[in-house]
C-alpha positions in Angstrom: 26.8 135.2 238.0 30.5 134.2 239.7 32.9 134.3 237.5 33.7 130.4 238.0 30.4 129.6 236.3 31.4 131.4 232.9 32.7 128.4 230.3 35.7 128.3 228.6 35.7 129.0 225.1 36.8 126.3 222.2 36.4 126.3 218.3 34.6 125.0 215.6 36.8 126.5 212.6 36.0 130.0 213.0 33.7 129.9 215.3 34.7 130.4 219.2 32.2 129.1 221.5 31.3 127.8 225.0 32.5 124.8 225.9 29.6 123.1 226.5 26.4 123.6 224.0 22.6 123.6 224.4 21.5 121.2 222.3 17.8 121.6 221.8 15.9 118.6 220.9 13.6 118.3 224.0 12.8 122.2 223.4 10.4 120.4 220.6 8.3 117.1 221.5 10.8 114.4 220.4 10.8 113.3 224.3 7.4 114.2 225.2 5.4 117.4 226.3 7.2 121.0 226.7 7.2 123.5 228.5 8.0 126.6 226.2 8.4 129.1 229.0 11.0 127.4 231.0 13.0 126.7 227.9 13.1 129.8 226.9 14.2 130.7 230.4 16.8 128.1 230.2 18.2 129.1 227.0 18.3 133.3 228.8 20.3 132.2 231.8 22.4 129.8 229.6 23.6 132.5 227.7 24.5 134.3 231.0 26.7 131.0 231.9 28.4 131.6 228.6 26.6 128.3 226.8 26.9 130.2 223.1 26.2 127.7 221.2 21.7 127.0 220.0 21.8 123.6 218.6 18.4 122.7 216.7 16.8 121.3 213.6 13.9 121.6 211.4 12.7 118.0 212.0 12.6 118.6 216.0 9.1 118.6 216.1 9.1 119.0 213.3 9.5 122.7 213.4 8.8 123.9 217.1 12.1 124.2 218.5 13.1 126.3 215.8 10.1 128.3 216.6 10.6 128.8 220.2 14.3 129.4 219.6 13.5 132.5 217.4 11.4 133.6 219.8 13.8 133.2 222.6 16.9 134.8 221.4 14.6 138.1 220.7 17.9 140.5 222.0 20.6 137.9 222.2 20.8 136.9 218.8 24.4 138.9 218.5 25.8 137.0 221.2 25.1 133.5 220.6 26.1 131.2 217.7 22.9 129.4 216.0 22.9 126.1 214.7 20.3 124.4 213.1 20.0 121.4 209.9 18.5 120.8 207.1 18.3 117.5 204.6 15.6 115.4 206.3 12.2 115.0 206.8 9.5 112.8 208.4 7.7 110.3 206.1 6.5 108.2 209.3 6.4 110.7 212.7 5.1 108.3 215.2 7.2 105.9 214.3 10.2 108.3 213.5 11.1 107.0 210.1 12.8 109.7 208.3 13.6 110.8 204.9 17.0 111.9 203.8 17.2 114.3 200.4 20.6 116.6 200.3 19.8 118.3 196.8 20.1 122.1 196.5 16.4 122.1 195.8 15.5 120.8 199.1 18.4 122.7 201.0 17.5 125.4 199.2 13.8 125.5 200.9 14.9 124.0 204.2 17.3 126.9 204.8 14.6 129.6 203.7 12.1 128.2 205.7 14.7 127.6 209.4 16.0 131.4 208.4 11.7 132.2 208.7 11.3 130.3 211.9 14.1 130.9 214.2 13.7 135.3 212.6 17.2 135.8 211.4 19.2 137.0 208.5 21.7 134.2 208.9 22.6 130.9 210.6 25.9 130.6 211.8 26.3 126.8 211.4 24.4 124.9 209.1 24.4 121.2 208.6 23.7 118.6 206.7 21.6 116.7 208.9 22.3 113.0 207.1 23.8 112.0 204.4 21.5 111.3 201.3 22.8 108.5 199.5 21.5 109.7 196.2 23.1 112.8 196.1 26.9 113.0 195.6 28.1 115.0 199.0 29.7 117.4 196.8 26.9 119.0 195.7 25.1 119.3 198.7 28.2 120.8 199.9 29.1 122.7 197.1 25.1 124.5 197.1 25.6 125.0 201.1 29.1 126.6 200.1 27.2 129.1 197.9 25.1 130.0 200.8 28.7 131.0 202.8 29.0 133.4 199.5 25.9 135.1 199.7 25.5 135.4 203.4 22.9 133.0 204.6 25.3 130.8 206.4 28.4 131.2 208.2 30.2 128.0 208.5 29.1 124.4 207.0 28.9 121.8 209.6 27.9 117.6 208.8 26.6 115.1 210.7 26.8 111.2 211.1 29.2 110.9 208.2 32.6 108.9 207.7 36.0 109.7 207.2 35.7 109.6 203.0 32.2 111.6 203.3 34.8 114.2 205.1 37.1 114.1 203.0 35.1 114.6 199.6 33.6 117.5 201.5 36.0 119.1 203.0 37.6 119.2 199.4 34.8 121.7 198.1 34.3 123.5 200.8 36.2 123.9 204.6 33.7 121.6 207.2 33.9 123.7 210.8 31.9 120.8 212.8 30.7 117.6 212.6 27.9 116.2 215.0 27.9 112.5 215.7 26.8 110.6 218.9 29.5 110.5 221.1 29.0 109.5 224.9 30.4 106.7 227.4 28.2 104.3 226.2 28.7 105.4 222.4 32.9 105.8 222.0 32.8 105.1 218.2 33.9 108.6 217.1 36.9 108.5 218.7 38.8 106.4 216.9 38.7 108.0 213.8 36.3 111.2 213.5 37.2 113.3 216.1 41.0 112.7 215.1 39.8 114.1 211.5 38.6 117.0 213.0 41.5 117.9 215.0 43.8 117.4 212.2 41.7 119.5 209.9 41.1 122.7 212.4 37.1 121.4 212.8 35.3 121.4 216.0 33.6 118.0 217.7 29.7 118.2 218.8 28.6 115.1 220.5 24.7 115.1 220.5 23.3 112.7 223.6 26.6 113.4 225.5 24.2 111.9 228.1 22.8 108.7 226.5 19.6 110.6 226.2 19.5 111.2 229.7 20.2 107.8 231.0 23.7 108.5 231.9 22.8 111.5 233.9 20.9 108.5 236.3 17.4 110.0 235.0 15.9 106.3 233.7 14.9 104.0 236.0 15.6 100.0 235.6 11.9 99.7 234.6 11.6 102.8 233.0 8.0 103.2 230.5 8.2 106.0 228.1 5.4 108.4 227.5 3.6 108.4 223.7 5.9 110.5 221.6 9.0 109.9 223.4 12.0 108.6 221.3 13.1 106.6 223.3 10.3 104.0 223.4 11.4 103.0 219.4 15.4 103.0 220.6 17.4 99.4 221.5 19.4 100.8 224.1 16.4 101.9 226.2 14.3 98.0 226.2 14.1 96.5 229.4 16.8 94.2 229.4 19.0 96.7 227.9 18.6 99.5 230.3 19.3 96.0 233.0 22.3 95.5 231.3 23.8 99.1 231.0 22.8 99.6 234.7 26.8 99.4 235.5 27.0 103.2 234.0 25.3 104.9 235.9 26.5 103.0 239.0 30.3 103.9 237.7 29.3 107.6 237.3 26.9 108.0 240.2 30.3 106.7 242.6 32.6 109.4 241.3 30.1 111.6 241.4 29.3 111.5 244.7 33.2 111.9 245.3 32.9 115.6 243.5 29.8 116.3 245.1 27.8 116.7 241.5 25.5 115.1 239.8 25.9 112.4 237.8 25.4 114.0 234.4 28.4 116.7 235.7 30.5 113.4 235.0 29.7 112.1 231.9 30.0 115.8 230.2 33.4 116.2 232.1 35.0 113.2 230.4 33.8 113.7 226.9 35.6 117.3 227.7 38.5 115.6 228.8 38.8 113.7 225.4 39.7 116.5 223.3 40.3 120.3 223.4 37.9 120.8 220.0 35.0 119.0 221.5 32.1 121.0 222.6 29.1 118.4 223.9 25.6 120.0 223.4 23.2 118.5 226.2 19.4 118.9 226.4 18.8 121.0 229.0 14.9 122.2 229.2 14.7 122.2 233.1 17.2 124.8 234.8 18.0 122.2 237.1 19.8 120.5 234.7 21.4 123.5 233.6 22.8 124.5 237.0 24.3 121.4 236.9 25.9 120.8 233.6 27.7 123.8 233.4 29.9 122.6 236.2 31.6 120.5 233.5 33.7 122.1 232.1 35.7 123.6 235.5 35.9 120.1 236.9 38.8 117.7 236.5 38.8 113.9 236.2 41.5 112.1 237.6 43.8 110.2 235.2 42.8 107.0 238.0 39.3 108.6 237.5 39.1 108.6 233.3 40.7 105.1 233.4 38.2 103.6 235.7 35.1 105.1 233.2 37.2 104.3 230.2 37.1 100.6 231.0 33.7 100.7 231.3 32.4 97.4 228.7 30.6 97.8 225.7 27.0 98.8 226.3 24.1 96.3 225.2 21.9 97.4 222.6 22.5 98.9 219.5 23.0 102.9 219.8 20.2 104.6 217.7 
């Protein structure tokens, strides 16, 4: 390993990580079949790019990635800062209709059981996965607080929540991250949540920095998506959506070829370039797309190049 390929490191709260993430949904089946081995390979040689931080879930699967990340980080574990989320569950899987419940009794049991699975004493970043409408946010926050106090959790992170959600929690206890879908074809977050974050010392996790892979170029205009994949249930990925949103890939796939990097090196780079606390966590289960993605976060974006993607128009299709 050169010493260009090791990643700068940026914060969320406490914790100092890589710049870029490895988020870990495709480690499970949410996009189809999986290789186990070469993830766990991935994940080894990520860690040797400096990629710190494991992001997962207990409804990946449900279950599995957690799984295959405990059994990867056998010898690593030290060195790399685990994230995983509790607070949902599936009551429809092939349809991926999900159940939210934040009470301590069910974060209570979700934490035991992720702490079981991925063979640790502690998680270093634990989040609410959604917010459960019929549970004040204090008191989920408030229980996962406790769990700061007796050692279980390091840091409290939320995702897809609001500016008041924030607020309320951050008033009980100090949120280090909040994950939200943040991308060039989902910009939503920065008008308002990634400013909180700043202003209250939190880090910024964008999960599908890549559109799910469509920004990296990886979907074709006719694109059919295999049984099990996401995907095939998502607006933005129809026919005459994936027609209409055509004109990213075609922006990023020109300045890309101008760098001499993939497409997907790109799309990470400006979401990089947005903030200083923002720390993207892309699927990466081939080492292809590792090699690739890591570039990132040593290339620079012209101020002639960030305009022409910032200008890109709305996408079609409702992000989900």
């Amino acid at each position: 390993m050169t010493a260009k390929r090791v990643l700068p490191i940026r914060q969320l709260g406490e914790l100092a990580v890589g710049a870029i993430g490895l988020g870990c949904t495709a480690m499970s089946a949410w996009y189809g079949d999986v290789d186990e081995s070469e993830s766990a390979k991935v994940l080894r040689q990520a860690h040797e790019y400096g990629v710190t931080l494991i992001d997962t879930a207990d409804v990946y699967g449900p279950h599995t990635s957690e799984e295959a990340i405990g059994r990867a980080i056998h010898g690593i574990r030290d060195s790399v800062v685990l994230a995983t989320k509790g607070g949902l569950s599936f009551a429809d899987r092939e349809n991926y209709r999900l159940e939210r419940d934040g009470s301590p009794e069910h974060l209570q049991q979700a934490l035991d059981a992720s702490l079981r699975r991925l063979r640790v004493d502690h998680i270093d970043l634990y989040y609410l996965h959604r917010l459960d409408p019929n549970v004040p946010i204090e008191e989920s926050v408030g229980f996962l607080g406790k769990q700061v106090a007796n050692g279980k959790i390091r840091a409290i992170g939320l995702s897809d929540v609001d500016i008041a959600i924030l607020d309320r929690a951050n008033a009980v206890h100090p949120i280090s991250a909040v994950e939200c879908e943040l991308s060039l074809w989902t910009r939503e977050p920065l008008s308002d949540i990634v400013g909180w974050c700043e202003r209250h010392g939190a880090g910024f996790v964008p999960y599908a920095p890549l559109g799910r892979g469509f920004l990296a170029g990886n979907v074709a205009p006719r694109a059919t998506f295999a049984t099990g994949d996401f995907r095939a249930n998502n607006p933005r990925f129809t026919a005459e959506a994936i027609e209409h949103n055509m004109v990213y890939v075609k922006r990023v796939r020109a300045i890309a070829e101008r760098h001499g990097v993939a497409p997907a090196v790109i799309a990470l780079a400006w979401l990089l370039h947005q903030a200083g606390h923002i720390v993207p966590i892309p699927g990466m289960e081939k080492m292809a797309y590792l090699e690739e993605n890591v570039k990132a976060a040593r290339l620079t974006l012209s101020a002639a190049e960030l305009e022409d993607l910032d200008t890109l128009p709305p996408a079609f299709g409702a992000a989900r």
